[in-house]
C-alpha positions in Angstrom: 0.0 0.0 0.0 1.3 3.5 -1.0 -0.5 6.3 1.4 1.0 9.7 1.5 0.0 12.5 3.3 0.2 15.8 1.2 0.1 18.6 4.2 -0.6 21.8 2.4 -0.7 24.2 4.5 -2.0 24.7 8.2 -5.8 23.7 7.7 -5.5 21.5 4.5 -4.0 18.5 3.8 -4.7 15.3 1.2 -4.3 11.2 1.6 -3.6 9.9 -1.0 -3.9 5.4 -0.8 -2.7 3.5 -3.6 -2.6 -0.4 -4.4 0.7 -2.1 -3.9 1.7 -2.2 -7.3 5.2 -4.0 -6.9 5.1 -5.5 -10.5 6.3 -3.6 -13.9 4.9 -4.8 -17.1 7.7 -5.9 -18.0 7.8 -8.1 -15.4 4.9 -9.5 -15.9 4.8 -9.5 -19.8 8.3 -11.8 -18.8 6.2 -14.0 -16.5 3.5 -14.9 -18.8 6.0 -15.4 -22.0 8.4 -18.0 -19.3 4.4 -19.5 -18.7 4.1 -20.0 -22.6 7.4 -21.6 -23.1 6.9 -23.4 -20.4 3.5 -24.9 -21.5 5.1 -25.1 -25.2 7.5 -27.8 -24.3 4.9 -29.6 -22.1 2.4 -29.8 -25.1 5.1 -30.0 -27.2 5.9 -33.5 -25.7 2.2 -34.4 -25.0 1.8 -33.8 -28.9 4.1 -36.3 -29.2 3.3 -38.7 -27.3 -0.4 -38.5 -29.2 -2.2 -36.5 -26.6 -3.7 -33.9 -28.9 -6.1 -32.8 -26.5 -3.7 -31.2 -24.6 -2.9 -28.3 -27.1 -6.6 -26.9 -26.4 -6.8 -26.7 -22.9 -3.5 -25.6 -22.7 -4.7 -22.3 -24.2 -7.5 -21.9 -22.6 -5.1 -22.0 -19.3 -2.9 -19.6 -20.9 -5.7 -17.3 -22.0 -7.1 -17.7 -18.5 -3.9 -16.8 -16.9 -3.4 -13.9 -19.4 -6.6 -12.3 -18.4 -5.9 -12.6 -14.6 -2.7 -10.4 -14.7 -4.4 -8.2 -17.1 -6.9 -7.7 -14.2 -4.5 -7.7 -11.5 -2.6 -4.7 -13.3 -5.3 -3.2 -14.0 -6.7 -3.1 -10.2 -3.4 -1.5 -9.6 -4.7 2.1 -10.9 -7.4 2.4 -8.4 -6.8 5.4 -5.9 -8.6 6.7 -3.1 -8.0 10.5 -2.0 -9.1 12.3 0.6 -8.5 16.0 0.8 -9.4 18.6 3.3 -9.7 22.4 2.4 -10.9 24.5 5.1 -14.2 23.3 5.8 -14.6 20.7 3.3 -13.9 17.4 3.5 -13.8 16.2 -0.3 -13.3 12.3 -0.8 -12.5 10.9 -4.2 -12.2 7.5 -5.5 -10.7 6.2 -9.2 -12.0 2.5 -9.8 -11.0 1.2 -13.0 -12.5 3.8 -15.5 -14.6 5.0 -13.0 -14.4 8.3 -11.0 -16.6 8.8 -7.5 -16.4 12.3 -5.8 -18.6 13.2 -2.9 -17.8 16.3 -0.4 -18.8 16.5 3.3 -18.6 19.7 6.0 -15.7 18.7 7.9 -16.8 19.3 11.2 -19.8 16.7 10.6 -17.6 13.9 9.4 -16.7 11.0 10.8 -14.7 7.7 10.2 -15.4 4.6 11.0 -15.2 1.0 10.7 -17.8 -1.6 9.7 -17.2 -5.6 9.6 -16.8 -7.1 6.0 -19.8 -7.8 3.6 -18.7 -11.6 4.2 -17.5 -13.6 7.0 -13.7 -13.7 7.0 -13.1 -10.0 5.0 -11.7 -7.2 6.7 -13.6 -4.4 8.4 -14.3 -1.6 5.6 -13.3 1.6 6.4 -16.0 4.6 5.9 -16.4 8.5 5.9 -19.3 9.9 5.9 -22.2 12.0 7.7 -26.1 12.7 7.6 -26.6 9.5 6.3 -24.3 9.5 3.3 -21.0 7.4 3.7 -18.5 6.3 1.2 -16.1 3.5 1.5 -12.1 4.0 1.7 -9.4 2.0 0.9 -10.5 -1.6 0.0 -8.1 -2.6 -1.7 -5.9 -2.4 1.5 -5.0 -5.2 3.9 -6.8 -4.9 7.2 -3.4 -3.5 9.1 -2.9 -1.0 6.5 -7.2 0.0 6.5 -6.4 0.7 10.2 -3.3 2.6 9.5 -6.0 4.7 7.1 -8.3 4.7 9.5 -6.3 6.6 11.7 -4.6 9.0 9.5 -8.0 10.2 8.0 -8.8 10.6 11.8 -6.1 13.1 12.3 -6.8 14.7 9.3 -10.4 15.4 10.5 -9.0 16.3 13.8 -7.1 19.3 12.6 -8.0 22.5 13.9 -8.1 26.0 12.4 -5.7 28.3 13.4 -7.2 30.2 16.7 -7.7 34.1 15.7 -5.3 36.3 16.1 -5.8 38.2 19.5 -6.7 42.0 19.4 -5.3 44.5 21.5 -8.8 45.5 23.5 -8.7 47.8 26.3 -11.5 47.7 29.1 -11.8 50.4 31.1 
């Protein structure tokens, strides 16, 4: 998980949470061709030996594998960011091709967790108020949601700069 915090000046700030994205393309563009020479030489032999059946489900593995690190690199773009500006508490989220952008009053919003939608998931972590709440960081592993959970936290906690005092004379 990448999450930076972007303090801008006293009463703003943004969190930025990323996936883990430890993999290049290359890398894995290197991993699926060792895959196909791999399975090459194994039909290659099975094709040999008469097994003919082995060529077709052999692509259709290879496909199958192709589209999962397609998917898992594509995953990899999603971003949540949460930015605070004065009094407004903006979160955005990038999922796939889609963009989600809701805004709350930041003395109103809160962050919390909630158990997973299954048994066995991690807790999801959520900012909202008045009834509207957006989830945060799911693509993170539970230690790293609480690590979110508590910089958003101090984020929201951030007070304004008291006023400046005035020289007033009571007499």
């Amino acid at each position: 998980m990448t999450v930076s915090t972007l303090p801008l000046n006293q009463d703003d700030s943004i969190l930025v949470a990323r996936p883990n994205r430890s993999a290049t393309p290359a890398l894995l563009a290197g991993t699926f061709f060792g895959l196909v020479l791999t399975s090459a030489g194994v039909v290659s032999f099975s094709v040999m030996q008469g097994n003919w059946l082995a060529l077709p489900f052999a692509l259709i593995n290879l496909l199958a594998v192709g589209a999962c690190l397609l998917l898992s690199w594509r995953s990899g773009e999603d971003e949540d960011r949460i930015a605070r500006r004065g009094d407004s508490l903006t979160v955005e989220r990038w999922r796939r091709q889609r963009h989600d952008h809701i805004e709350f009053n930041v003395y109103w919003a809160r962050a919390w967790t909630e158990p997973g939608q299954f048994p066995g998931r991690p807790r999801r972590v959520l900012v909202g108020s008045h009834g509207k709440a957006v989830e945060v960081g799911s693509f993170l592993a539970e230690d790293e949601r609480k690590r979110l959970l508590k910089m958003i936290r101090s984020v929201l906690s951030i007070h304004p700069a008291p006023p400046l005092e005035a020289n007033v004379s009571f007499k």
